[in-house]
C-alpha positions as CSV (number, residue, x, y, z in Angstrom):
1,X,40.1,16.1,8.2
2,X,37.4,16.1,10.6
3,X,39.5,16.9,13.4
4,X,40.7,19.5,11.7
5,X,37.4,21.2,10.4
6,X,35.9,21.3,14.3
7,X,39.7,22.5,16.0
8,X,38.6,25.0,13.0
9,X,34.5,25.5,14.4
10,X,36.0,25.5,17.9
11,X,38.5,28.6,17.6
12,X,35.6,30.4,16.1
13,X,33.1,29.6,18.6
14,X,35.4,30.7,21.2
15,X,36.9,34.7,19.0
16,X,33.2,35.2,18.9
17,X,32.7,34.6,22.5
18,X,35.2,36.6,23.5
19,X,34.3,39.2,21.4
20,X,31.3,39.3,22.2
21,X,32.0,38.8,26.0
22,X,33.8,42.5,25.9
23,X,31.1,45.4,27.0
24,X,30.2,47.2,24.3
25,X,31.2,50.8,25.8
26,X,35.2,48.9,25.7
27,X,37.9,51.3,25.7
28,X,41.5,51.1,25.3
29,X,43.2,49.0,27.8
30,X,45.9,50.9,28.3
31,X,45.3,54.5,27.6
32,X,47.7,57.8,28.4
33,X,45.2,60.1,30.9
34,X,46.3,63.8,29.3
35,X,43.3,65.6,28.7
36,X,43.7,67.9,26.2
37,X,42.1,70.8,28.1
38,X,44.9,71.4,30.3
39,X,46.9,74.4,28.0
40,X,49.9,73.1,29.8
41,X,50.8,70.0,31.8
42,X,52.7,70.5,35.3
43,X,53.4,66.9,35.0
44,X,53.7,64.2,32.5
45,X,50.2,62.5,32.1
46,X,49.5,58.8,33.9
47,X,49.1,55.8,31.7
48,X,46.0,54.2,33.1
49,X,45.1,50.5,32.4
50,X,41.2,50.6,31.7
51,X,41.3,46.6,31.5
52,X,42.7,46.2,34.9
53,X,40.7,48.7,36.6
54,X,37.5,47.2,34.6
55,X,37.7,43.7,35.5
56,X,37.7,45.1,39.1
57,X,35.1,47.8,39.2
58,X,31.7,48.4,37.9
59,X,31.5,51.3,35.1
60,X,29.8,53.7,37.8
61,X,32.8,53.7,40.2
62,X,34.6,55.9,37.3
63,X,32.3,57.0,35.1
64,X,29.0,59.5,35.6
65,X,26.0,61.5,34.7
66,X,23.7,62.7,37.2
67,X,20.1,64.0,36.6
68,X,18.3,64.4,39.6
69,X,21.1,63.3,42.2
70,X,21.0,59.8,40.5
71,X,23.7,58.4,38.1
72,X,22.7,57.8,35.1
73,X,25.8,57.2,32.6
74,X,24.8,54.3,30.2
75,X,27.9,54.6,27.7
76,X,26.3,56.7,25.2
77,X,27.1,60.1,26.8
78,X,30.2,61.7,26.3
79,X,32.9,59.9,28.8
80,X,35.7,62.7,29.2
81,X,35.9,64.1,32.3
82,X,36.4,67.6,30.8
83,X,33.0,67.8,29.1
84,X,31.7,68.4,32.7
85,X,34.6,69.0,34.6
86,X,36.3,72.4,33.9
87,X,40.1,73.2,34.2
88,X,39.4,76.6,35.9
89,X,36.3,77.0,38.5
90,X,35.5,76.2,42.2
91,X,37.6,73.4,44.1
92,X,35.5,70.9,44.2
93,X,34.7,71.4,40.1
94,X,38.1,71.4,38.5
95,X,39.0,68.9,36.4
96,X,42.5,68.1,38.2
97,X,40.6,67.8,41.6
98,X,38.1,65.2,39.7
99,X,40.8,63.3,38.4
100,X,43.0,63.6,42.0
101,X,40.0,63.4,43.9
102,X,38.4,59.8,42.3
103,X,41.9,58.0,41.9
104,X,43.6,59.0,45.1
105,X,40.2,58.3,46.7
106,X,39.9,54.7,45.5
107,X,43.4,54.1,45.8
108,X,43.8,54.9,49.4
109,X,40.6,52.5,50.1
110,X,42.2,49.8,48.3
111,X,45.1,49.6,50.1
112,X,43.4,50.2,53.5
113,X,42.0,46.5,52.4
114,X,45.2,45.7,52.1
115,X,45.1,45.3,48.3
116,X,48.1,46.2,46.3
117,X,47.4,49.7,44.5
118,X,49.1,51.3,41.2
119,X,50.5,54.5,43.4
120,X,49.2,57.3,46.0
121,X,52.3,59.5,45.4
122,X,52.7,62.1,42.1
123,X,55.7,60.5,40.5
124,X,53.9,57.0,41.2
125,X,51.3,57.9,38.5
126,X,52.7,60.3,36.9
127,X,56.0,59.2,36.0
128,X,58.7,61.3,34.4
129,X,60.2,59.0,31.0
130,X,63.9,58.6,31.6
């Protein structure tokens, strides 16, 4: 009976832990990148593992905020890329270069370290259901 009773206090120490272990800003871990402020999608929208990419890169690799040139996204302001980033607008600004521009970027560094990467090509990320 005692074994039984701290197997019992043992699991529950260690759900708490983990639960407590996940950041508090935690999103999906798989999640389907479509933002809904594209009218139309010229391709099918990439399924992006937040828990992979997260256990690998800090929060500021992805996400951002600037005031005064400085990052400053904590969690609490809105994360979707087209809150800033607008569909229409100058190159650099759009929200498909933003998207295009961080992945691709980080991708191609990854696997000049020769780390395996998710994809570089269009199809790779944005796969067609069959």
């Amino acid at each position: 009976m005692r074994l039984m009773r701290f197997l019992a206090a043992c699991t529950l120490v260690l759900a708490v832990g983990l639960i407590a272990s996940r950041p508090a800003t935690a999103q999906e871990d798989v999640m389907q990148l479509a933002d809904p402020a594209f009218a139309t999608h010229q391709r099918p929208g990439v399924t992006f593992d937040h828990a992979t990419h997260s256990g690998t890169l800090d929060c500021l690799s992805c996400h951002h905020y600037y005031e005064n040139g400085q990052n400053v996204w904590d969690g609490s302001q809105d994360s979707k890329c087209s809150s800033c980033h607008k569909v229409e607008g100058g190159e650099n600004a759009t929200l498909m270069n933003a998207y295009h521009r961080l992945c691709i970027n980080c991708h191609t560094e990854t696997l000049k370290r020769g780390e395996k990467v998710g994809g570089l090509m269009c199809g790779q990320c944005h796969a067609r259901k069959q």
